[in-house]
Structure formats: structure tokens, C-alpha cells
C-alpha positions in Angstrom: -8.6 0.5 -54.9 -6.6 -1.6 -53.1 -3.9 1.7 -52.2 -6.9 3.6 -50.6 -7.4 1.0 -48.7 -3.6 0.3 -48.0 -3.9 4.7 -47.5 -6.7 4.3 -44.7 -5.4 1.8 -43.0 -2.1 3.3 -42.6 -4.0 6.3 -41.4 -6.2 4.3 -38.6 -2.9 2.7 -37.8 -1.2 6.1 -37.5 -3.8 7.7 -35.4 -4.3 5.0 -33.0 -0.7 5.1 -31.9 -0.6 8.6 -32.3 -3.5 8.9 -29.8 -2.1 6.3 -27.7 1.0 8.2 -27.7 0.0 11.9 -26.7 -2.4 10.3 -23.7 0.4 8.8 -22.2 2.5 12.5 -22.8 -0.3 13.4 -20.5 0.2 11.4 -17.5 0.5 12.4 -14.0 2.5 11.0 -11.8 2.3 11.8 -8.1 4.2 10.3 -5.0 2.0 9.4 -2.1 2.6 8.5 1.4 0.1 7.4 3.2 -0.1 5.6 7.7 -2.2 3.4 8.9 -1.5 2.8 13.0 -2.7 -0.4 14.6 -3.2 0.4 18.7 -1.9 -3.1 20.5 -3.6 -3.3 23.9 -4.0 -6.8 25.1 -2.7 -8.5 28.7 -2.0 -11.3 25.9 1.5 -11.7 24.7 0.1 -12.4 20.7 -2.1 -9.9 18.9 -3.9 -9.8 15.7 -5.7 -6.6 14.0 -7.6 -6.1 11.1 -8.8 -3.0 9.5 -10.7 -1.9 6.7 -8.5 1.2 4.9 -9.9 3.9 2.3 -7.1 5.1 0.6 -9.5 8.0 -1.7 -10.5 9.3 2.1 -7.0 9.4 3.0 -4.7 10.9 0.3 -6.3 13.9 -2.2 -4.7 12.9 -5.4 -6.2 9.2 -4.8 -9.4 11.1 -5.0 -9.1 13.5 -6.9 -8.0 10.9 -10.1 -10.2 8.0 -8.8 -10.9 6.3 -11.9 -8.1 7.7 -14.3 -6.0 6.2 -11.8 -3.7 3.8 -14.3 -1.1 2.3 -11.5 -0.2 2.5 -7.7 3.3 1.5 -7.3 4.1 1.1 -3.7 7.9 0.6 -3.0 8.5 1.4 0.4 7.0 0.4 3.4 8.5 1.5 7.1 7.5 1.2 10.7 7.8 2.5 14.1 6.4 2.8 17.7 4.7 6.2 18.8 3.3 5.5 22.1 4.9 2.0 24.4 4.4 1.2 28.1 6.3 -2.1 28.9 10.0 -3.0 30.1 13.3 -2.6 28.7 13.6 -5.7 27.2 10.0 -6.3 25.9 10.6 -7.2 22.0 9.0 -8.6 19.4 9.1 -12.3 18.6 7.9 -11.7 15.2 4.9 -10.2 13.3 3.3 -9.7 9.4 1.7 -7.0 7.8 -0.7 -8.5 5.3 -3.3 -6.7 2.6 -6.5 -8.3 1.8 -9.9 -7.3 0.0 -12.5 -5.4 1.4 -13.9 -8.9 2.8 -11.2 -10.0 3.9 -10.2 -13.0 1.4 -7.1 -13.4 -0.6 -4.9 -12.2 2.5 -1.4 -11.6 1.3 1.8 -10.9 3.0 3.4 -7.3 2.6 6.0 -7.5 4.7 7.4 -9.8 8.2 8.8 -8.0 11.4 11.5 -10.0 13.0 13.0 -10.1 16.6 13.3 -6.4 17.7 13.2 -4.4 20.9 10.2 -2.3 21.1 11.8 0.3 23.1 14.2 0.7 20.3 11.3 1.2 18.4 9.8 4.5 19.8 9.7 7.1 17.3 12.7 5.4 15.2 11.0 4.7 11.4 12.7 1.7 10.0 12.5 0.3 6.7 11.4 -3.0 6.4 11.5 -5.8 3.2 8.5 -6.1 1.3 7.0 -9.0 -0.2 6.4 -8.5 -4.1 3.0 -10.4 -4.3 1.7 -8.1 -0.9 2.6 -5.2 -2.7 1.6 -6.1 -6.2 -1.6 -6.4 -4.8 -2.0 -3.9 -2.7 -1.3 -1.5 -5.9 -3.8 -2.9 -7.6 -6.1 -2.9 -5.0 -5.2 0.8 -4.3 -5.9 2.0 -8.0 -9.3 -0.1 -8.5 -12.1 1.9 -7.3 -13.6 2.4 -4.5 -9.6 2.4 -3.6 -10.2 0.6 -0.4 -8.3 -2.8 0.9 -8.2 -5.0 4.2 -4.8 -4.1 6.4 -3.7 -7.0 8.8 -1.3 -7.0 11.1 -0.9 -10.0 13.6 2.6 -10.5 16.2 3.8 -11.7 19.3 6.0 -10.1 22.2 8.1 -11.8 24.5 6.6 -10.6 27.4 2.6 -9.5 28.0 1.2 -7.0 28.3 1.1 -5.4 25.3 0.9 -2.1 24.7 1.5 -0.1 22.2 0.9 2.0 18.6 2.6 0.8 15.9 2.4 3.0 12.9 3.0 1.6 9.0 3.9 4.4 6.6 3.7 3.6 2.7 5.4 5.3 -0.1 4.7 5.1 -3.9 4.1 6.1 -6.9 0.2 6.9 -8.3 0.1 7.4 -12.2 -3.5 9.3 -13.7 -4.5 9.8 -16.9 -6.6 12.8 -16.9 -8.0 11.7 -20.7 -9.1 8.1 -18.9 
């Protein structure tokens, strides 16, 4: 009696990791890029934005996996001007990138932008550092459905007006289960 029941349990045991073990053969794991732009258009010489961004409505795979999303690992973020109307030596002072939830609470800091020239920034990406918290939770919030989060980005120039487009560009890693 007691080796049957030593036998099943073993078998349970066996199957459970077994099974745990072929689902995770069958992950997918899919980079994804994704922008958000914030349009800076203020006589003022500090701006802050907020925006609400649906990551499902903006990359396909997000969608497509929705809920047998496992992780978002995002480990790059970059930045760059597209469109600037202002002098020569117009620059930043300083500025954050933050991620939030949907209601804006628990605002966290991705990344800070230091002293730099706008006009060096047209159309030249540049890689900034990243907070781990800001991105940890960004990830999470990016895998949870509805796959939505709060984007914040406040600064200050040296000069007003401002005016501007600044675009963000993410890149990461999404891993899906398709047996979720």
C-alpha cells in the first residue's frame, strides 16, 4: 500500500514538472518596439504632458497574446526631436519620463533628460539611462491586461518658447505562452 502510494505520487510529481516543462518549450518570445511622441507647444519655458497609452492598439503581438502574455521586459529606451522651431542655443534644462497607471497614481520615473541642446537633438536617437523601478513597472503594467499605462513627461528649456516633438522609442522583450 504504502509503494502505490509512494508510485502515484511520484507520477503526479513527474507530470506536473513534466507539464510545467514542455509549456515553457512552448514560449514565444517576440521583440517589440514601440513610440510615443509628446508635441511641446507652450510660450512657457517648463512643460508637463500626460498621456494615456494602449500598448495592445499599438503593437500586434501585444494583441494578438493579450492574456498569455507571461513578461514585458523593456531594456531600452531612446529619444529624439522630429520637428523644433527655436534658436541655436535653446537646450534643455532637464526633464523625466515617468509611467503611471491608467489613473494616474503610483507615478514612477523611467528615465531623466539632462542639459542638452535641442537642436542637436533633431532626428539624432539617443539612448538614455533607465530607471529599474520605471521600467519594472512599466513591464508589468504592459503584460497585465488591458495593456494600457499613464506616460508622463514633464521639462524645462532655457529659453521659451517651446516648441517642439519629442519622440520616446521603447525596446523589449514580450514573452507568450500560447498554452496560458
Amino acid at each position: 500500500m504504502k509503494i502505490q502510494r509512494l508510485y502515484v505520487l511520484l507520477l503526479v510529481c513527474g507530470s506536473i514538472v513534466f507539464s510545467t516543462s514542455c509549456r515553457e518549450l512552448l514560449d514565444v518570445e517576440e521583440t517589440i518596439t514601440f513610440y510615443h511622441s509628446f508635441v511641446v507647444s507652450t510660450e512657457q519655458e517648463t512643460f508637463s504632458h500626460a498621456d494615456l497609452f494602449d500598448l495592445a492598439a499599438n503593437v500586434a503581438v501585444i494583441e494578438e497574446y493579450g492574456s498569455k502574455i507571461r513578461e514585458v521586459n523593456i531594456h531600452t529606451v531612446e529619444y529624439w526631436l522630429t520637428a523644433f522651431i527655436g534658436s541655436a542655443q535653446q537646450a534643455f534644462e532637464g526633464g523625466s519620463l515617468s509611467v503611471s497607471n491608467t489613473d494616474g497614481s503610483n507615478v514612477t520615473l523611467i528615465t531623466s533628460i539632462g542639459q542638452q541642446n535641442l537642436q542637436a537633438l533633431l532626428n539624432n536617437e539617443t539612448t538614455l539611462d533607465v530607471n529599474t523601478a520605471g521600467i519594472n513597472l512599466l513591464g508589468s503594467l504592459a503584460e497585465e491586461p488591458p495593456h494600457r499605462f499613464m506616460l508622463h513627461y514633464d521639462g524645462s528649456v532655457n529659453e521659451g518658447p517651446s516648441l517642439f516633438t519629442i519622440i520616446f522609442k521603447f525596446t523589449g522583450v514580450m514573452v507568450a505562452n500560447p498554452l496560458n
